[in-house]
C-alpha positions in Angstrom: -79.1 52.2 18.8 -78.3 52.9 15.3 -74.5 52.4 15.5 -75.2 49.5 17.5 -77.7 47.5 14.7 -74.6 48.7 11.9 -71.8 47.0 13.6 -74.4 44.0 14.1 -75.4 43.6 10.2 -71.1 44.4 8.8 -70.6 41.4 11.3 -73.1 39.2 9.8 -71.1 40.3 6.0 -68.2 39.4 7.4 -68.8 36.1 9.2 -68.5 34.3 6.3 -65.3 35.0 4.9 -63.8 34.8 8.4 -64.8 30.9 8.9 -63.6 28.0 7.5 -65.6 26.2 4.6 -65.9 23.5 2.1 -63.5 23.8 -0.5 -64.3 22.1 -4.0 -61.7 21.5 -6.5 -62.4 21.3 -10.3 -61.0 17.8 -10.1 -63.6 16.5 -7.7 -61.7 16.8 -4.5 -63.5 18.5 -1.8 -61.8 19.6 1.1 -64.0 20.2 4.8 -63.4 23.1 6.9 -60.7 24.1 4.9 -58.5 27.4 4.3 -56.0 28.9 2.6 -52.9 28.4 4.3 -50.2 29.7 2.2 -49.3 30.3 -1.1 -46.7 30.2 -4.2 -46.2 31.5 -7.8 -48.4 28.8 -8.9 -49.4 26.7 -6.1 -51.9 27.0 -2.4 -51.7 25.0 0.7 -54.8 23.7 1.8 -55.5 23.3 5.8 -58.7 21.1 6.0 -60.1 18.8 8.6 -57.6 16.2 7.2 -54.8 18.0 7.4 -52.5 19.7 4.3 -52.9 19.4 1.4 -50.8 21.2 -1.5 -53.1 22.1 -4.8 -52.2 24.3 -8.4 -53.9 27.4 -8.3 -56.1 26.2 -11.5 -58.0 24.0 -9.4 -59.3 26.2 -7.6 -62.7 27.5 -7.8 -63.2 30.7 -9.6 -63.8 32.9 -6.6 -61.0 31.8 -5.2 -58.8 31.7 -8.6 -59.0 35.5 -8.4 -58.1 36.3 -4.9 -54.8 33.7 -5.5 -53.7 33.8 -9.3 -51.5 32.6 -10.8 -48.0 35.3 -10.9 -46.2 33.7 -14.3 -43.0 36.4 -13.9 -42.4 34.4 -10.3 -43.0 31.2 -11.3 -40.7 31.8 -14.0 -38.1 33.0 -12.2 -38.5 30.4 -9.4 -38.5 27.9 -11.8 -34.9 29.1 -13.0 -33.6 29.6 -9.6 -34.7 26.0 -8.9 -32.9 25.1 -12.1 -29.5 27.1 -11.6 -29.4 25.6 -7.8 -30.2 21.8 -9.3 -27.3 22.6 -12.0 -24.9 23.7 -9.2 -25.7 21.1 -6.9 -25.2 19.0 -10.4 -21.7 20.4 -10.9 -20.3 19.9 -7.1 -21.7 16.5 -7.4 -19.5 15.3 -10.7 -17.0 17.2 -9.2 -17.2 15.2 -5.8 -17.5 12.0 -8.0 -14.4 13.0 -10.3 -12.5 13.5 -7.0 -13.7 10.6 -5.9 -12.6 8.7 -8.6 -9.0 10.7 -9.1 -8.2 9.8 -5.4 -9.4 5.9 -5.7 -6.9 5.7 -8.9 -4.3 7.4 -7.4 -4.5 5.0 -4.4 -4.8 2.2 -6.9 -1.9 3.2 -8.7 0.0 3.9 -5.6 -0.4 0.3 -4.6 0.2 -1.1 -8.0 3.7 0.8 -7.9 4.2 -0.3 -4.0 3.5 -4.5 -5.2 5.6 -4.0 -7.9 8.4 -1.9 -6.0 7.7 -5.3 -3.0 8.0 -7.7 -5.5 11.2 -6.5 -6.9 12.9 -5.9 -3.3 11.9 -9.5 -3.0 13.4 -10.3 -6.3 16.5 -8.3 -5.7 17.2 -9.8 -2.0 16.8 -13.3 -3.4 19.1 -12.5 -6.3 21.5 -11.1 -3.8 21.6 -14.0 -1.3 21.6 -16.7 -4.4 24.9 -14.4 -5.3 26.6 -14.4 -2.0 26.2 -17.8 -1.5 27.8 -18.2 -5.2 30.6 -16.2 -4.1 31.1 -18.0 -1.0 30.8 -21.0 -2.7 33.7 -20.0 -5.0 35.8 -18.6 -2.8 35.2 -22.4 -0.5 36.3 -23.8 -4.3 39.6 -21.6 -5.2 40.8 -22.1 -1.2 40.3 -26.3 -1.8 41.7 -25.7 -5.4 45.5 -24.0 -4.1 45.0 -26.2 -1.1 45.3 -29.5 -3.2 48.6 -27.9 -5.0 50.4 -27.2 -2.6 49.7 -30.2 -0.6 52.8 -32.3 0.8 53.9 -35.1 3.3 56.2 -32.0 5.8 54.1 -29.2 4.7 50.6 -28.5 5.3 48.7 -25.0 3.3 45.9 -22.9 4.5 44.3 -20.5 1.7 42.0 -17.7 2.3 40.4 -16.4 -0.8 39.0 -13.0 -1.4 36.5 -12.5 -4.1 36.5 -8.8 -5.8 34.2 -9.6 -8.8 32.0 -11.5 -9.7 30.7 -10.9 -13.3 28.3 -13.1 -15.9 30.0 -14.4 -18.7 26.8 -14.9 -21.1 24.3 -13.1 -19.2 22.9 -14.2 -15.7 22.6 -17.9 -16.7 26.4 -18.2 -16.2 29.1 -18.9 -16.3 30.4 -16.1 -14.4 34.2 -14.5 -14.5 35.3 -14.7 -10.5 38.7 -12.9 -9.6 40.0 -11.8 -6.8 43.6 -12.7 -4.6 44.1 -16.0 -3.1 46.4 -15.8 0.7 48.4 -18.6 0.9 50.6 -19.6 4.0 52.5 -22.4 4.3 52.8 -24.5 7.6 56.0 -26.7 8.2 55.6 -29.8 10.4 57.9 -30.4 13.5 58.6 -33.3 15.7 59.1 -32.0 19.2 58.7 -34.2 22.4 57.6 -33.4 26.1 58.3 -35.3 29.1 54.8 -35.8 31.1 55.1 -35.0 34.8 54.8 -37.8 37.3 55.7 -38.1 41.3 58.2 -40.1 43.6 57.2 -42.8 44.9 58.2 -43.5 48.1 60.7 -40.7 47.8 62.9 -41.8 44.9 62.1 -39.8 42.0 61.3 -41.3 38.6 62.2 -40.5 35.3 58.9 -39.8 32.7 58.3 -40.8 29.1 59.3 -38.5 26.4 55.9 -37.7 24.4 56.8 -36.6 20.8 54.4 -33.5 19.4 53.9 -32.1 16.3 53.8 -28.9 15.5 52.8 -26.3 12.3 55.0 -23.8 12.5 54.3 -21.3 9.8 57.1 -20.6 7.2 55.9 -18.6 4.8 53.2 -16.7 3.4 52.2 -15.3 -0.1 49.4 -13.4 -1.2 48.6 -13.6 -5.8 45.7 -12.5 -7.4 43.7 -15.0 -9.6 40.7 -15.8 -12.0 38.7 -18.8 -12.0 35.4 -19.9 -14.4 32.8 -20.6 -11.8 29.7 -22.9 -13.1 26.5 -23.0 -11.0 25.3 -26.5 -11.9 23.0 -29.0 -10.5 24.0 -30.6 -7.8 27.7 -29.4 -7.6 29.1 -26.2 -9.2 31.8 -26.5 -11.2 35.2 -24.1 -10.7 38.3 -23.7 -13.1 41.3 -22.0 -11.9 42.5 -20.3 -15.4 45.4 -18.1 -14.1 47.1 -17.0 -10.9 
C-alpha cells in the first residue's frame, strides 16, 4: 500500500513537466500547448497549437533559459562554418560566372574572326571573278588586235591568246601589264567547185551544174609571245598591244 501511494504522488511531480503548456516569450508572444522541439547553439523550435515556430534562446523564460542556454563556442563555430561554406559557394560562383563570361567572349570572338574570314572569302571571290573576266576580256582584245593585222582579201587569221600574267601597273586601280603568247594560224582561201547530183529523165542522163566552194585551208601557223597595256574603263576597256 505504501509503494503503491509513492509511485501515485512521483506521478503527480512529474505530470507537469511531461505535458504540453503555455509558453511566454519576453517579447509578448505566447505560444499554447507548446514544447520544445529542438534546439541550436543559439536558437529553439517551438511546436505549439499553431504549428512551428523558431525563437533565440534569450526569449525564453528564465526557467526555460537554463535548461536550453545559450553554447557561444558552437555558435561561434557554426557561425564560421556557415561563413567558410557562403565564401566557397562565393568562389565557385565567380568562378562559374568568369567561365561563363571566358566562354561567351571566346564564342564572340570566334564569330567576329568567322564574319571577318566570310567577308573576305567574299571579297577575294569577287576580286577573283572581276579578274578572270579582265583576263578573258584581254585575251578576247589581243585575239581581235592580231586578227585585224593580219587581215586580207585571200587570207583569213584565227588567233588564240593565252594570258600568263596579269600584274597592276599603279596598284589595283590599273592599268595592268598583260603578257602572255598569241597562236596565230593563217587560213588560205580556195575556189573549188562540185557538181550536184541529179537523175535521168526518161532514161537519158543529164549533165549537173558545177557549184563553186570555198574553202580555208590552213597554211601556216605561228605561235609569239606578247605584252599589251590593258585599261578597265567605263563602258569599254581599253587594250594596247606594246610589243610582240
Amino acid at each position: 500500500m505504501k509503494r503503491l501511494a509513492l509511485i501515485l504522488v512521483s506521478a503527480a511531480l512529474l505530470a507537469p513537466a511531461l505535458s504540453a503548456a503555455d509558453i511566454a516569450l519576453s517579447d509578448g508572444r505566447v505560444f499554447h500547448d507548446a514544447r520544445i522541439a529542438s534546439q541550436t547553439p543559439r536558437t529553439v523550435v517551438i511546436a505549439h497549437a499553431g504549428g512551428l515556430a523558431a525563437v533565440g534562446k534569450e526569449l525564453l523564460p528564465a526557467d526555460l533559459r537554463s535548461q536550453y542556454p545559450i553554447d557561444e563556442a558552437a555558435a561561434r563555430a557554426a557561425d564560421e562554418r556557415e561563413q567558410a561554406a557562403a565564401a566557397t559557394a562565393r568562389r565557385a560562383a565567380t568562378a562559374t560566372a568568369e567561365l561563363a563570361a571566358a566562354a561567351k567572349e571566346q564564342a564572340r570572338q570566334a564569330a567576329a574572326a568567322e564574319a571577318l574570314a566570310s567577308d573576305e572569302r567574299t571579297r577575294q571571290s569577287a576580286e577573283l571573278l572581276r579578274l578572270e573576266a579582265m583576263w578573258t576580256d584581254a585575251a578576247r582584245r589581243v585575239e581581235r588586235h592580231y586578227r585585224e593585222r593580219s587581215r586580207s582579201r585571200i587570207q583569213e587569221t584565227s588567233c588564240l591568246a593565252q594570258i600568263l600574267d596579269f600584274k597592276p601597273v599603279n596598284g589595283n586601280a590599273g592599268p595592268w601589264l598583260v603578257s602572255g603568247t598569241v597562236t596565230i594560224t593563217t587560213y588560205e582561201r580556195r575556189e573549188t567547185s562540185t557538181t550536184e547530183g541529179r537523175g535521168s529523165s526518161r532514161g537519158v542522163k543529164t549533165r549537173a551544174p558545177r557549184v563553186p566552194v570555198t574553202q580555208l585551208i590552213p597554211v601556216s601557223e605561228e605561235t609569239k609571245p606578247f605584252q599589251a597595256i590593258y585599261t578597265e574603263e567605263v563602258p569599254e576597256p581599253t587594250l594596247t598591244v606594246t610589243s610582240s
